[in-house]
C-alpha positions as CSV (number, residue, x, y, z in Angstrom):
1,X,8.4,71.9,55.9
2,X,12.0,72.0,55.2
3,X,14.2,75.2,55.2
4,X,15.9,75.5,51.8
5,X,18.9,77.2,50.9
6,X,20.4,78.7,47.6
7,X,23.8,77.2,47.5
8,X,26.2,79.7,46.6
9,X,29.9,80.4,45.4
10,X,32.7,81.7,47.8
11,X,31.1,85.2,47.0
12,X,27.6,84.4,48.1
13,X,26.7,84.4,44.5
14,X,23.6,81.6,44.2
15,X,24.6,78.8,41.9
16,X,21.3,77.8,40.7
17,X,21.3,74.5,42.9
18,X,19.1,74.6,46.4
19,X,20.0,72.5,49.4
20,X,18.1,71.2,52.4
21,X,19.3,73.1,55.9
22,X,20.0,69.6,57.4
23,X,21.8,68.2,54.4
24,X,23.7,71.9,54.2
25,X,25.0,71.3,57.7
26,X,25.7,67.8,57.5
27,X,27.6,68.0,54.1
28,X,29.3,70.9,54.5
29,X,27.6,72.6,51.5
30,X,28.2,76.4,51.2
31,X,25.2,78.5,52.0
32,X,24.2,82.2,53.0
33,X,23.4,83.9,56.3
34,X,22.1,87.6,56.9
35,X,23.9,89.2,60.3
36,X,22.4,92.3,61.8
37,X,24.8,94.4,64.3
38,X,22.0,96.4,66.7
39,X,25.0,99.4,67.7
40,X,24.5,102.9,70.1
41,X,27.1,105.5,71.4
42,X,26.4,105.5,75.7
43,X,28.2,108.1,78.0
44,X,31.2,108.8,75.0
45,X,31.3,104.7,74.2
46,X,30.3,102.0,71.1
47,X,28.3,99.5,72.6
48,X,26.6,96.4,70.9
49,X,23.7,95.2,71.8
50,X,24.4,90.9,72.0
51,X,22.1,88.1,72.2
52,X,22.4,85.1,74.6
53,X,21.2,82.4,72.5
54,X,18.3,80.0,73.9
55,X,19.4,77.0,75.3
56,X,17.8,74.7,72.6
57,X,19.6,76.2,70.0
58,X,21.9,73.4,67.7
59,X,25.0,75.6,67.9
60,X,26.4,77.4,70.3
61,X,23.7,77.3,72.9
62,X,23.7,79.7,75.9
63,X,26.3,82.1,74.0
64,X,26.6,85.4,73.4
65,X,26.3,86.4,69.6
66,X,25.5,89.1,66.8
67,X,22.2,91.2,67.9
68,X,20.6,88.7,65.2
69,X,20.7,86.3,62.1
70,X,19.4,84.1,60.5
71,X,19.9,81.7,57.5
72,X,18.8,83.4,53.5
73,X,15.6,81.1,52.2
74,X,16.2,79.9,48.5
75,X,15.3,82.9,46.4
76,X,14.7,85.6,49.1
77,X,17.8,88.5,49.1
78,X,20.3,89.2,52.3
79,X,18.3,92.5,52.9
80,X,14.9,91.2,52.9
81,X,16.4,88.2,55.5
82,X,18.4,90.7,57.6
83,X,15.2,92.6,58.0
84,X,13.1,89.7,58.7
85,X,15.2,87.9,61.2
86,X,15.8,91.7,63.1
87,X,11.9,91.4,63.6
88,X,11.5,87.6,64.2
89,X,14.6,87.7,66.5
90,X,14.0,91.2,68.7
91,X,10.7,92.7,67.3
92,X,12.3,95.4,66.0
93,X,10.4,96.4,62.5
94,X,13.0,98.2,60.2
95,X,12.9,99.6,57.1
96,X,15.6,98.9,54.4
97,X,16.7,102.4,54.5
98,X,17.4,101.8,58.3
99,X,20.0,98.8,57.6
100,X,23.5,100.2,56.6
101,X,25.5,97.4,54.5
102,X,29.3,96.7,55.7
103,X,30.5,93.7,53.7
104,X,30.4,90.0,53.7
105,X,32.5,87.3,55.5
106,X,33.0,83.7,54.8
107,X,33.0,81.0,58.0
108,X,34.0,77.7,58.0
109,X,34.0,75.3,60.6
110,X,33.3,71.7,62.1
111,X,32.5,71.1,65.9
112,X,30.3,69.0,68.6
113,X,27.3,70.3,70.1
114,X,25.1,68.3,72.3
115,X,27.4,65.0,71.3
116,X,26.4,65.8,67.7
117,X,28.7,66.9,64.7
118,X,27.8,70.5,63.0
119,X,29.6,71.8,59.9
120,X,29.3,75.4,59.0
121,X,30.0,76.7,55.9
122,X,28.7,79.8,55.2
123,X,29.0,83.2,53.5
124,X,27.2,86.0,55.8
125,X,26.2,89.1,54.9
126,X,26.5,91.9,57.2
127,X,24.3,95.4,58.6
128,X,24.3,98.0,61.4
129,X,21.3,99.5,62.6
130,X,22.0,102.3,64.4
131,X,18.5,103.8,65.7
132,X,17.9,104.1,69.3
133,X,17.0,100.7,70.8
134,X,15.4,100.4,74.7
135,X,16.9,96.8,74.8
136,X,14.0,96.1,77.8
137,X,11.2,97.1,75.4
138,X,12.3,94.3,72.8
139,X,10.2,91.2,72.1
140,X,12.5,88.3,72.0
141,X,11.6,85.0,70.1
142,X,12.3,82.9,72.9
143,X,13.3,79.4,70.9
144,X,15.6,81.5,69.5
145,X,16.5,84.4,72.1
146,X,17.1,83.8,75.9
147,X,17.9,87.9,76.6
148,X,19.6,90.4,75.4
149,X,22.4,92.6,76.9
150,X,24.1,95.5,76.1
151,X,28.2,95.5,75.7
152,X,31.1,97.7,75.2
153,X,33.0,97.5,71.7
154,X,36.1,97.3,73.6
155,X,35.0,94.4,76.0
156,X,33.8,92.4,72.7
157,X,36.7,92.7,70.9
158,X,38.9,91.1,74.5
159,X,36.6,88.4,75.0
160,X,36.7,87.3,71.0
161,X,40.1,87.3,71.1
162,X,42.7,84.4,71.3
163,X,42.1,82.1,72.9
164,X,38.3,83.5,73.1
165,X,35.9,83.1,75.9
166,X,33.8,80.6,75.0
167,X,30.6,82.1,76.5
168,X,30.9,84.9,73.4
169,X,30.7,83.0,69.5
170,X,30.4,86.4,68.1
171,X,32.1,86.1,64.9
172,X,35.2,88.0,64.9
173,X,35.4,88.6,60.9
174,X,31.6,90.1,61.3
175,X,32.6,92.1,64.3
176,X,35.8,93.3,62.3
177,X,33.7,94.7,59.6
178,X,31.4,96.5,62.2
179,X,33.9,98.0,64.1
180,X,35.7,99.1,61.0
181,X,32.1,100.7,59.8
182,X,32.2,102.4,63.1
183,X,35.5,104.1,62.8
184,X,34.2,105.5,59.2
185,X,30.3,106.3,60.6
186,X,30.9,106.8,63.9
187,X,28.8,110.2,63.8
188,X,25.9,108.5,63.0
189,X,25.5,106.2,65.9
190,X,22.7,108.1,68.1
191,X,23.9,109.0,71.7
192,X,21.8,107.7,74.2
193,X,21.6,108.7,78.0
194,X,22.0,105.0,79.7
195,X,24.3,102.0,79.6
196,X,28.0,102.4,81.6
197,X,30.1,99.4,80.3
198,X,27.6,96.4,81.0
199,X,23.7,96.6,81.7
């Protein structure tokens, strides 16, 4: 069955018009995504947990990227998607209350994967959780997941920036937004005892 998409204004607002996810990526129609940023304070640092994306995947295979997301379904809300694909992605069952809200991005883009064109045009909606994590406990949705690691803020933010490694395709306006919720929340993120730099 085909995945459907609410097409939506620059503001992630839904038109009233529904595309197909093929057609969306082929014809560069504006669509919404749901980004959730897994976070934790280790040994006096912000670290983020990253997945490496499975090999199969149409974009960016093999790279690291937001703890997980996922494309909005026609009708369904960025909350009730960003909870979803947290559980499909990482098996980690949250609760809405869990979920802290930091702002949306827009991302635009054309490039070649696998000697095949893919056009992104997207408006993503962006959370935090926050709530302790044992990143070797997780159940990973392996078409979608090869592993998961655990990175420092700082180390992030060099790789993302210009030129970029390419090995990271963390979006750098949804990493701004989290690191910026950071600064403002940063007494919320639960210290944990493990984790120096990389794991």
């Amino acid at each position: 069955m085909a995945e459907l998409f609410d097409i939506v204004n620059e503001n992630g607002v839904p038109t009233g018009e529904i595309v197909e996810r093929s057609v969306a990526h082929k014809n560069d129609v504006r669509h919404r995504t749901a980004h959730v940023w897994v976070v934790r304070k280790s040994d006096g640092k912000i670290q983020v947990l990253l997945q490496k994306r499975a090999a199969g995947k149409e974009s960016f295979p093999g790279c690291y990227d937001t703890s997980s997301a996922g494309h909005i379904h026609a009708g369904d809300e960025p909350l009730e998607s960003a909870l979803r694909e947290l559980e499909e992605e990482l098996g980690i069952k949250a609760e809405a209350s869990d979920l802290s809200f930091t702002g949306i991005f827009h991302s635009h883009y054309e490039k070649v994967f696998n000697e095949k064109p893919f056009r992104d045009n997207e408006v993503t909606f962006v959370y935090v959780y926050d709530k302790p994590v044992n990143a070797d406990a997780l159940t990973l949705q392996s078409d979608e997941v090869e592993s998961v690691r655990w990175f420092d803020e700082d180390y992030v933010r060099e790789k993302i920036a210009p030129p970029r490694d390419e090995l990271f395709c963390v979006p750098r306006e949804g990493f701004a937004l989290v690191t910026d919720w950071i600064k403002s929340k940063s007494e919320t993120v639960k210290p944990t005892e493990c984790g120096r730099g990389l794991e």
